[in-house]
N, C-alpha and C positions, 0 to 999 in steps of 0.2 A: 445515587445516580443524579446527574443534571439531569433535570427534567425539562429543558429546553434551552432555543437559542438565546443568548442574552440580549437579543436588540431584536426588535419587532422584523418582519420582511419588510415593512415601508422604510425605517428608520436605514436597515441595513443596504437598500435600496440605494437611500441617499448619501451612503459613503462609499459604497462600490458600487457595483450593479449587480453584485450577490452575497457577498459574507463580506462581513467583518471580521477579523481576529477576534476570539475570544477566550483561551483558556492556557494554562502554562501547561508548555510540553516537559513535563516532569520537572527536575531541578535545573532545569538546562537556564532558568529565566526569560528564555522566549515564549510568546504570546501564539499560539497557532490558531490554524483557522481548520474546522472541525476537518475538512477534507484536506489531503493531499494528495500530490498530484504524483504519478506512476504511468511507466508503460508508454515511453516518448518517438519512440526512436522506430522507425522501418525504411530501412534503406530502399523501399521501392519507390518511396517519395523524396519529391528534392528539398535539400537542406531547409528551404526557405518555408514551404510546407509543414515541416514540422515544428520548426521554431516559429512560426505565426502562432497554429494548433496552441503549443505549450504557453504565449505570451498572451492568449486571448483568456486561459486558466489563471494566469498570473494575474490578467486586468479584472478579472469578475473577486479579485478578494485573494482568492487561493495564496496561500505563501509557506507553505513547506513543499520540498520538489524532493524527487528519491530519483536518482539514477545509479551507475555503475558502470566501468571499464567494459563486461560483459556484454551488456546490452547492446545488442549490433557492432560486438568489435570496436567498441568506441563511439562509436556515432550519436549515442545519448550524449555522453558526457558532450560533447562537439553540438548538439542543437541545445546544451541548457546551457552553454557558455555564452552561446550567442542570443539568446532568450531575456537571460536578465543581466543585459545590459544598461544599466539606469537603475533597475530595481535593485539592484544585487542586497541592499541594505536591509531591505525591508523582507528579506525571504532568507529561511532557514533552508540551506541545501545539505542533501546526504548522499556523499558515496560512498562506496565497499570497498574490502582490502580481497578479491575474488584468490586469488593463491593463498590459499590460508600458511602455507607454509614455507614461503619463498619470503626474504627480507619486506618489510614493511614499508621501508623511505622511499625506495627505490617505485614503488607501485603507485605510492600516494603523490611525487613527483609526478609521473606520467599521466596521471587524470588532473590534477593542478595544472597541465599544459594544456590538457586536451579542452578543459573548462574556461583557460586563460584567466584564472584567478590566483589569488595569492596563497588560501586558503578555503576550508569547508567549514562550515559549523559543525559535519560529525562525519567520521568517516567509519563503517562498522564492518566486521569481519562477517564476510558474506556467505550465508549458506552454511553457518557452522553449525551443524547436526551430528557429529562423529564427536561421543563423549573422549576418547583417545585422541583427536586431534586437538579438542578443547584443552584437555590437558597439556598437551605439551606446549599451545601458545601459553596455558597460565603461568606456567613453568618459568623460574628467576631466568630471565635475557631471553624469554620469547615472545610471542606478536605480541599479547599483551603490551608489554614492558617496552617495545619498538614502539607502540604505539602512544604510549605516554609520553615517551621522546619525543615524536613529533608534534604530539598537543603541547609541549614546552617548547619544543623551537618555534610555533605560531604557525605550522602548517592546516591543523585544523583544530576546534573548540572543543569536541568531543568526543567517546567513546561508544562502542558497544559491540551489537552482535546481529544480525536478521539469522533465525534459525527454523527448522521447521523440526526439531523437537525439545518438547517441553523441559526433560530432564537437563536437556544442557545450558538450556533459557536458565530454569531453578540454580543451576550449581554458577552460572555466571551471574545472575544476579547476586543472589547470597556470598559471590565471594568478594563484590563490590565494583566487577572489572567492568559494568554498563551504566553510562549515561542516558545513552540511548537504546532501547529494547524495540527487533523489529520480528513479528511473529502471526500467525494465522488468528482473524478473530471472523468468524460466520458461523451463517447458517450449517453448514458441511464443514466443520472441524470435529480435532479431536477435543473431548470437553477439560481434558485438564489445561489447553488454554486460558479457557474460561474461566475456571471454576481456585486455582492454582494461581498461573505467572500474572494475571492481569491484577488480581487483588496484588498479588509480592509486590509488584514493580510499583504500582503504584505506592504499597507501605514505605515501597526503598526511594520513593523520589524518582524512580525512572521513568522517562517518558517514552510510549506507548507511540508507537506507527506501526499500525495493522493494517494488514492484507489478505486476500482471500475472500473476502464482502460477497465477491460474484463467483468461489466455486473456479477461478482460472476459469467463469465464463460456460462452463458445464450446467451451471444452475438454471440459465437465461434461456438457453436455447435449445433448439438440436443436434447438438455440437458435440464433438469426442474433446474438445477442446482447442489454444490457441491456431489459428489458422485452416481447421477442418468444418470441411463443408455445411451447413445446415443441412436435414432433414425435415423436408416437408411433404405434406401430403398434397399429391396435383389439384388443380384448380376443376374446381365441377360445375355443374350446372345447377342453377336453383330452382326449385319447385315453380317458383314466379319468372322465370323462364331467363332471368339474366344468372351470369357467372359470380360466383364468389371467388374469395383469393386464398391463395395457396395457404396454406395452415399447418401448421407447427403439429407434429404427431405425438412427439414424447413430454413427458409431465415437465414442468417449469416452475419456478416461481417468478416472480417481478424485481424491475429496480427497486421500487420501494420498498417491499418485503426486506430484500434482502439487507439493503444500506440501514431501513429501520431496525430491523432486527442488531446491524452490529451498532449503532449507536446507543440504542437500547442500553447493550453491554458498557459504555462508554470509556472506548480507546482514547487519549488525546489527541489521536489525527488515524483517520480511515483512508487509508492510503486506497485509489483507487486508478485503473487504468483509464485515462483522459485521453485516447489517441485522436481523437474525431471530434468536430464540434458537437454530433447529434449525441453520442457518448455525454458530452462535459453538457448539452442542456437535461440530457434526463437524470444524470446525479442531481444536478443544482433545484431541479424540483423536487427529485425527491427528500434531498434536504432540507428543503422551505416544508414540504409539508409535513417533517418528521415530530410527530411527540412520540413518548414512551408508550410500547408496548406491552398490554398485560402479559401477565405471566402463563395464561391460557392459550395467547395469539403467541406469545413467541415457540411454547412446546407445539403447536400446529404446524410450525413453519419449519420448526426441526424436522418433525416429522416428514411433512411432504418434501423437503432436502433430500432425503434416502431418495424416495423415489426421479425426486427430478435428475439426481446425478448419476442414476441407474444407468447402465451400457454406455456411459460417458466416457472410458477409460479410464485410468488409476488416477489415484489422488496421492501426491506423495507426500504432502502433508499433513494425509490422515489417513494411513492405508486401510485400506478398506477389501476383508476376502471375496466381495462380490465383486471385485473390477475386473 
């Protein structure tokens, strides 16, 4: 494991205002910077809103960005085209092939418009968790094999897969069809993530964007998950006769916990949701103040996981009979 960042916080300070690039994202030959940026897009805010949001991640360092067609119907793809305008060079972007089984050119065309770029650095088949689907893209003249065509006509640099189970991560890896591997690494996964595809990918050169850090957010709060209410418990009165504030009722863990915890594991880039500034300052500290965790502190953190994602709703990434 890295056992830290490779530039002091003052050093890295004085070449962004948060990270430096520091490590190869698998064989790809790019330089990434430990976080990347996820989770851009809500159309209840205007365009300009969120591409400020996504350019202010880009300015602190950040340069691997993950979108998708999916994502609000396009509207990712549409605020990361107009994001990194200028930067475009110095940032690895990734998007998805989201119809696993509709022509490939035809798809990766329509987010190339949407992003108004020429090309991606990787475009991966999205969401492929059905071992029977997998197979038929590996299949001679399927996505797969589209997909290599369009990495030779210079549409995008790379390949791969985001998946949310292990066995199909395993059989695409080993069969060589990933450059890029995108997969659950946290505190509330299942452990053959961990234990499994992160060592493979890395023996095979594949570089690592993980997600999942915060639990889709179930982990942080009192939340069933994205866009569902907090639970807290109402504000009381204090024995010293002033009010305290409203408090969180169900078990939790922290930003730190959790992002140390997957660095600990050490992905090439912790893909996390950046939609708010208050969001991008609490990763970036807990970044700066990550070293390795022992092997005591990380099984504690597993542990209280169970509980904090309890009555949360299902996790479909590591399902779980108690959801």
């Amino acid at each position: 494991m890295r056992s830290e960042f490779s530039t002091s916080k003052s050093d890295m300070t004085e070449q962004t205002p948060h990270f430096s690039p520091r490590r190869e994202l698998g064989r790809t030959g790019f330089v990434a910077s430990v976080l990347g940026i996820g989770d851009l897009a809500d159309r209840s805010l205007p365009l300009e809103t969120c591409v400020a949001t996504l350019r202010r991640a880009i300015d602190a360092g950040l340069n691997v960005v993950d979108t998708a067609p999916g994502y609000e119907d396009g509207y990712s793809e549409q605020i990361v085209g107009e994001a990194v305008k200028g930067v475009r060079d110095d940032l690895f972007i990734v998007s998805k092939i989201d119809d696993l089984l509709d022509p490939v050119a035809p798809q990766i065309e329509a987010s190339l418009r949407r992003l108004q770029l020429d090309h991606t650095d990787a475009f991966v088949f999205h969401g492929l968790s059905d071992m029977a689907i997998f197979e038929q893209l590996a299949a001679p003249g399927g996505g797969f094999d589209q997909l290599a065509g369009c990495i030779k006509a210079g549409k995008t640099r790379f390949g791969g897969i985001s998946s949310h189970n292990p066995a199909v991560l395993k059989a695409a890896i080993d069969a060589g069809l990933c450059d890029i591997a995108m997969f659950p690494i946290g505190p509330f996964v299942d452990e053959r993530y961990i234990t499994e595809i992160l060592p493979l990918a890395k023996a095979r050169g594949v570089g690592t964007i993980c997600f999942k850090t915060f639990g889709a957010g179930k982990l942080l709060g009192d939340t069933a998950g994205y866009n569902q209410p907090l639970q807290l418990r109402p504000r009381g009165k204090l024995s010293s006769g002033g009010v305290d504030d409203a408090v969180a009722v169900l078990p939790r863990l922290t930003v730190n916990e959790c992002l140390h915890y997957t660095l600990t594991l050490d992905p090439d880039v912790a893909l996390l949701g950046l939609s708010f500034p208050n969001e991008q300052d609490q990763a970036f500290a807990a970044a700066h103040s990550f070293r390795p965790l022992s092997a005591a502190a990380m099984s504690d953190i597993r542990v209280r996981a169970v509980e904090a994602r309890r009555e949360k709703g299902p996790c479909w990434w590591n399902p779980d009979p108690d959801a």
